[in-house]
LUMDO-782441 format. One record per residue (C-alpha): x, z, y negated; residue number from 1; chain. Coordinates in nm, 3 decimals, m for minus. Layout:
BEGIN
atom X=X	Z=Z	Y=Y	nr=NUM	kette=A
...
This chain:
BEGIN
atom X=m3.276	Z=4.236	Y=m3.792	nr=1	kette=A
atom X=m3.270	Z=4.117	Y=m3.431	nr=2	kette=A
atom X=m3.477	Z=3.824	Y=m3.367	nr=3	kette=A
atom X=m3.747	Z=3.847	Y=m3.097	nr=4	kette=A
atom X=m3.676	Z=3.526	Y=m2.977	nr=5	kette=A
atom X=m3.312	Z=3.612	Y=m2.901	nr=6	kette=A
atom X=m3.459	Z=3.919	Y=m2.784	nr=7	kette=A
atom X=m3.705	Z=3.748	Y=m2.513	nr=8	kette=A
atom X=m3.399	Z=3.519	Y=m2.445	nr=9	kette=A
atom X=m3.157	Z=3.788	Y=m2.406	nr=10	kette=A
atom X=m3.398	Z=3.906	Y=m2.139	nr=11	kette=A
atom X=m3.482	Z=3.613	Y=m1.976	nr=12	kette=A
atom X=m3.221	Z=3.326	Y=m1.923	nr=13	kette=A
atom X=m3.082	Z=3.451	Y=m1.650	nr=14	kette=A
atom X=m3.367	Z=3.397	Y=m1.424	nr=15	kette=A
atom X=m3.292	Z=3.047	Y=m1.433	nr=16	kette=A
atom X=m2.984	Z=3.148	Y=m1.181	nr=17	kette=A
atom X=m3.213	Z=3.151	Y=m0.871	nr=18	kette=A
atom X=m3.308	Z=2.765	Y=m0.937	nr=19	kette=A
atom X=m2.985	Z=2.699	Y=m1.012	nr=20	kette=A
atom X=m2.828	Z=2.803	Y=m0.680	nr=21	kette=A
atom X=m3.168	Z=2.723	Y=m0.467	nr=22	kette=A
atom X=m3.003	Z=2.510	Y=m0.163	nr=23	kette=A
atom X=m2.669	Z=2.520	Y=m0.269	nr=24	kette=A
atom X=m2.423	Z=2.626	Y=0.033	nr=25	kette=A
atom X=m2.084	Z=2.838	Y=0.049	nr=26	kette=A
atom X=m1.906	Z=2.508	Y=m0.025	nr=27	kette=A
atom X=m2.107	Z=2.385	Y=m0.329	nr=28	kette=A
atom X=m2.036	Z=2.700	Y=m0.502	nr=29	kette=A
atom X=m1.652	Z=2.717	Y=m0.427	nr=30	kette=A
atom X=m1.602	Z=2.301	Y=m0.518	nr=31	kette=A
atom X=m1.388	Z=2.235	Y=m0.784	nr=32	kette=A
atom X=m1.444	Z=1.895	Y=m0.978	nr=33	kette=A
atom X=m1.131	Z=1.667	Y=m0.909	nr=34	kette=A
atom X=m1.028	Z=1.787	Y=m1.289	nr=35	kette=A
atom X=m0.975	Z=2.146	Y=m1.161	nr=36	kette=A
atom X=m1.254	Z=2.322	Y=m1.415	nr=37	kette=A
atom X=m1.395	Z=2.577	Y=m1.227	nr=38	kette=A
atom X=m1.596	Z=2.581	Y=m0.974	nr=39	kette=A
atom X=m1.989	Z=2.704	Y=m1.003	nr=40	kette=A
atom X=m1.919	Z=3.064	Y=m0.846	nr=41	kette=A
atom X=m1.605	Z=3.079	Y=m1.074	nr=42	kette=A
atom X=m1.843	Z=3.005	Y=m1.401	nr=43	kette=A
atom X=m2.101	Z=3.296	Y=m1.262	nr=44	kette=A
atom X=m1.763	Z=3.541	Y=m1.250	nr=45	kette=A
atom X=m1.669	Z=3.425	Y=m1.588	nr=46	kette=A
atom X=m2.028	Z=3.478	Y=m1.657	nr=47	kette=A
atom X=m2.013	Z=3.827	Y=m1.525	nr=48	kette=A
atom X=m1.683	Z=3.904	Y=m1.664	nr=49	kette=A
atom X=m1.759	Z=3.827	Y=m1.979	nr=50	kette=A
atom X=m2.084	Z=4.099	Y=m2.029	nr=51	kette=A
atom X=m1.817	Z=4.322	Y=m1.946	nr=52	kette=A
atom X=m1.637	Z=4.182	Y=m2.240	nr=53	kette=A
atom X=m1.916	Z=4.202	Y=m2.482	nr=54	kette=A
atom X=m2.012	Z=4.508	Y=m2.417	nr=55	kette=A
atom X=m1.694	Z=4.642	Y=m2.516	nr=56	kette=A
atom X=m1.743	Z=4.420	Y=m2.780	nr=57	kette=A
atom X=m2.063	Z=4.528	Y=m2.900	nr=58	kette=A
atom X=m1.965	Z=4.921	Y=m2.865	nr=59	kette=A
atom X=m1.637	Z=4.799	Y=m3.126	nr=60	kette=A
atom X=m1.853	Z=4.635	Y=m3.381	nr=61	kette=A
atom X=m2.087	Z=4.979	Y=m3.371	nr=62	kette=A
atom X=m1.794	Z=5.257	Y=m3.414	nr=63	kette=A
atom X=m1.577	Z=5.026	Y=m3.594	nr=64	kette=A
atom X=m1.560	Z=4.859	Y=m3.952	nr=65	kette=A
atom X=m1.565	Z=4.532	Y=m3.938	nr=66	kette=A
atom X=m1.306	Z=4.456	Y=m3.574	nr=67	kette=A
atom X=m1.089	Z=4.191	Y=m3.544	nr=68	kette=A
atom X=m1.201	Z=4.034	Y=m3.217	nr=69	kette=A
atom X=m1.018	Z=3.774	Y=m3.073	nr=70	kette=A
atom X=m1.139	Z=3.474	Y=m2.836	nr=71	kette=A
atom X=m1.151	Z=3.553	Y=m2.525	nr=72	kette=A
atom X=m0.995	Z=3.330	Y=m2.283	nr=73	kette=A
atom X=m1.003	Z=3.430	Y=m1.873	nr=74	kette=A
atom X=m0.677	Z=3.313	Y=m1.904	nr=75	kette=A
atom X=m0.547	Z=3.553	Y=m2.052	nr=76	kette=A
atom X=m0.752	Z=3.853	Y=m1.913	nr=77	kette=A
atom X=m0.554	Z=4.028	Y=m1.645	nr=78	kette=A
atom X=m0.892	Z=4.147	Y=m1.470	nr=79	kette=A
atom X=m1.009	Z=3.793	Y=m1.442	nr=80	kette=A
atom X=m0.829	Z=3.750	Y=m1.120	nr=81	kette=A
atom X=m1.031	Z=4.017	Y=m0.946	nr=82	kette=A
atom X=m1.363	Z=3.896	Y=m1.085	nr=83	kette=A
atom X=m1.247	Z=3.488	Y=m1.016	nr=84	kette=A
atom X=m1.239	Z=3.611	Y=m0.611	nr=85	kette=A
atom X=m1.547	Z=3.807	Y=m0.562	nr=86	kette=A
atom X=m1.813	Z=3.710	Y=m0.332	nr=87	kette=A
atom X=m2.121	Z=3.580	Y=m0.454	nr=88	kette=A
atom X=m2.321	Z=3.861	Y=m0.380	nr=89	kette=A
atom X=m2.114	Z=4.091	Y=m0.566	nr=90	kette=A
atom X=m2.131	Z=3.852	Y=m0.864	nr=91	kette=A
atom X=m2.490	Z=3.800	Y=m0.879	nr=92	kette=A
atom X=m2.510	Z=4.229	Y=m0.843	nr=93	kette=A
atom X=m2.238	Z=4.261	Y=m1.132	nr=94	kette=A
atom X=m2.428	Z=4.024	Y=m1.343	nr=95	kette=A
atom X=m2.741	Z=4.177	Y=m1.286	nr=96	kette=A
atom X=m2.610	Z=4.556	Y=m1.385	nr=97	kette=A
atom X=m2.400	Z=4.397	Y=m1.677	nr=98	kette=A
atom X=m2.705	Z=4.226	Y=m1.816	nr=99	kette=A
atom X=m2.945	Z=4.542	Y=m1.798	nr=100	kette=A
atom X=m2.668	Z=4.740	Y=m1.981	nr=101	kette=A
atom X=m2.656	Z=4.456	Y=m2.257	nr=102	kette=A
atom X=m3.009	Z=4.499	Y=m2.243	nr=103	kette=A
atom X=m3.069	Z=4.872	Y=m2.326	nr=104	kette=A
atom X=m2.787	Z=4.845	Y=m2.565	nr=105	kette=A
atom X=m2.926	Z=4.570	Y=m2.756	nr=106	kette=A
atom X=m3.337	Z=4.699	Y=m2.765	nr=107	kette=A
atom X=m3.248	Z=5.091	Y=m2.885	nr=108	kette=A
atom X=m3.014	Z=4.934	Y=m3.190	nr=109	kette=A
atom X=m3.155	Z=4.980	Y=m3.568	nr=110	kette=A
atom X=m3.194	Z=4.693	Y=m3.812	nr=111	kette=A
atom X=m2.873	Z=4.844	Y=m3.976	nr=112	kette=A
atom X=m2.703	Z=4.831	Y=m3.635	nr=113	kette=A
atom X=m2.755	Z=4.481	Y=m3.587	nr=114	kette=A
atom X=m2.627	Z=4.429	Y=m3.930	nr=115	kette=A
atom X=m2.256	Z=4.539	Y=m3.881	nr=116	kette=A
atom X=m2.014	Z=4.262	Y=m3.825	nr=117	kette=A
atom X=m1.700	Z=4.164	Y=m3.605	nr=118	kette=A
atom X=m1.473	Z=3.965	Y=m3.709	nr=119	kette=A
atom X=m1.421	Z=3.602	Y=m3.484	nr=120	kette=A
atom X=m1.118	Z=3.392	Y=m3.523	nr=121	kette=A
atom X=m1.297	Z=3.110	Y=m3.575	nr=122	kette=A
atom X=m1.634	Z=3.143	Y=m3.728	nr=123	kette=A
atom X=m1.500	Z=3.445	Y=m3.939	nr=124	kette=A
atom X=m1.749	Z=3.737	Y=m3.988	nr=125	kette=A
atom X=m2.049	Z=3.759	Y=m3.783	nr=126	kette=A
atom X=m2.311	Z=4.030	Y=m3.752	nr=127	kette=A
atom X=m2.396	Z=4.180	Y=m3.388	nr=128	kette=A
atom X=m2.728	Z=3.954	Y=m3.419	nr=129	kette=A
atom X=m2.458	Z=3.686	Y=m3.478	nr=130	kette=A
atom X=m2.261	Z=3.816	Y=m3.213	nr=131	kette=A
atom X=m2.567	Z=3.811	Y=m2.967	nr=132	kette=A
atom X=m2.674	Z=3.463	Y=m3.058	nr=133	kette=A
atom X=m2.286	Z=3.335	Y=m2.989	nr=134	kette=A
atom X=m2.306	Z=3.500	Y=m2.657	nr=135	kette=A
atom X=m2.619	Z=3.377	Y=m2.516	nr=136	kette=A
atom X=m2.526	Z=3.051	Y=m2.599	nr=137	kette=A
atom X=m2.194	Z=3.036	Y=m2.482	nr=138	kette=A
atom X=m2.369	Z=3.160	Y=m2.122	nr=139	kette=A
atom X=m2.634	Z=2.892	Y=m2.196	nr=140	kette=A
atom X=m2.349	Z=2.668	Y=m2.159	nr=141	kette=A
atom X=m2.209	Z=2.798	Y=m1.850	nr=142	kette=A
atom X=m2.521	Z=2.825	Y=m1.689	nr=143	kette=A
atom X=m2.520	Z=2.431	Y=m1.735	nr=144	kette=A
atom X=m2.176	Z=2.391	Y=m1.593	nr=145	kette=A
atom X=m2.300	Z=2.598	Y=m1.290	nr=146	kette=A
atom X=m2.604	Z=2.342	Y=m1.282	nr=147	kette=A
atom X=m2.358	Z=2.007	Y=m1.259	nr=148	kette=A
atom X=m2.089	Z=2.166	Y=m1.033	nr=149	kette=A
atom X=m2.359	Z=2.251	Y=m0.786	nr=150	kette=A
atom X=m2.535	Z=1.890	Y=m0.800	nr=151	kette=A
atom X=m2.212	Z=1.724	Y=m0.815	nr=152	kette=A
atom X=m2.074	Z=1.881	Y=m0.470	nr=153	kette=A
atom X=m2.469	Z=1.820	Y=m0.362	nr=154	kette=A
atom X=m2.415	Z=1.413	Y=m0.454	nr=155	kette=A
atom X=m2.081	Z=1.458	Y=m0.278	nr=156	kette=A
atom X=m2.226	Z=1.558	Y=0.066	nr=157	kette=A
atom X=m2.502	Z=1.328	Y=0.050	nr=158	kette=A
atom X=m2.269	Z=1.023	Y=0.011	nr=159	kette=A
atom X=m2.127	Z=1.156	Y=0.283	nr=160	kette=A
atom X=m2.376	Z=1.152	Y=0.477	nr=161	kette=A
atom X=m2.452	Z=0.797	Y=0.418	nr=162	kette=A
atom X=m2.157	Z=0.625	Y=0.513	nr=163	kette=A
């Protein structure tokens, strides 16, 4: 059975994105750390991207027996180019549709529904409550990557500014 509280999180940890971008300018977003990791608009596309990704995921796990999924790695995904380049704007929209589809999907599922597994190459077989829990934290972390590239191009300018 699907846990409220992942429930009430599925539907609500995204509205941390507005504080997370409040201030931050074109160039904040687009700054790469000096390691190359993406930048904060790049981990919003990958954010994006990737509720594309589960959703095809989650539809797998309900008409399939027990898929194979593999990691997924932007990397390797030939539409993560496209998504990578996309204006902010069109990011935020994607993410917005993406998560309301995730959404509906998730609230009209039975308890048996949420009880059908995928299969992950690492953590082996996992049910679609599983599944949900894996994805909301992996954005959970992204979300905080989004948080330090912003501050860290923010601490940038402002030493900047006082030499």
């Amino acid at each position: 059975m699907l846990n409220q509280n992942t429930l009430l999180r599925l539907q609500t940890q995204l509205e941390v994105i507005p504080f997370l971008l409040d201030g931050a300018t074109p160039e904040a977003l687009m700054t790469r750390p000096g390691s190359g990791q993406w930048s904060a608009q790049e981990n919003l596309a990958h954010l994006a991207r990737h509720h594309a990704v589960f959703l095809e995921r989650l539809h797998r796990i309900l008409e399939e027996s027990a898929p194979r999924l593999g990691r997924y790695r932007a990397e390797e995904d030939q539409a993560w180019p496209e998504w990578s380049c996309l204006p902010i704007e069109e990011i935020l929209a994607r993410l917005k549709s993406l998560r309301a589809e995730v959404i509906n999907l998730i609230k009209g599922l039975s308890q048996a529904e949420t009880s059908r597994a995928g299969i992950h190459p690492m953590f082996g077989e996992m049910t679609l409550a599983g599944w949900l829990e894996f994805f909301l934290l992996h954005e959970a972390h992204h979300l905080y990557v989004v948080m330090i590239r912003i501050g860290g191009a923010k601490a940038r300018v402002e030493l900047k500014i006082e030499r």
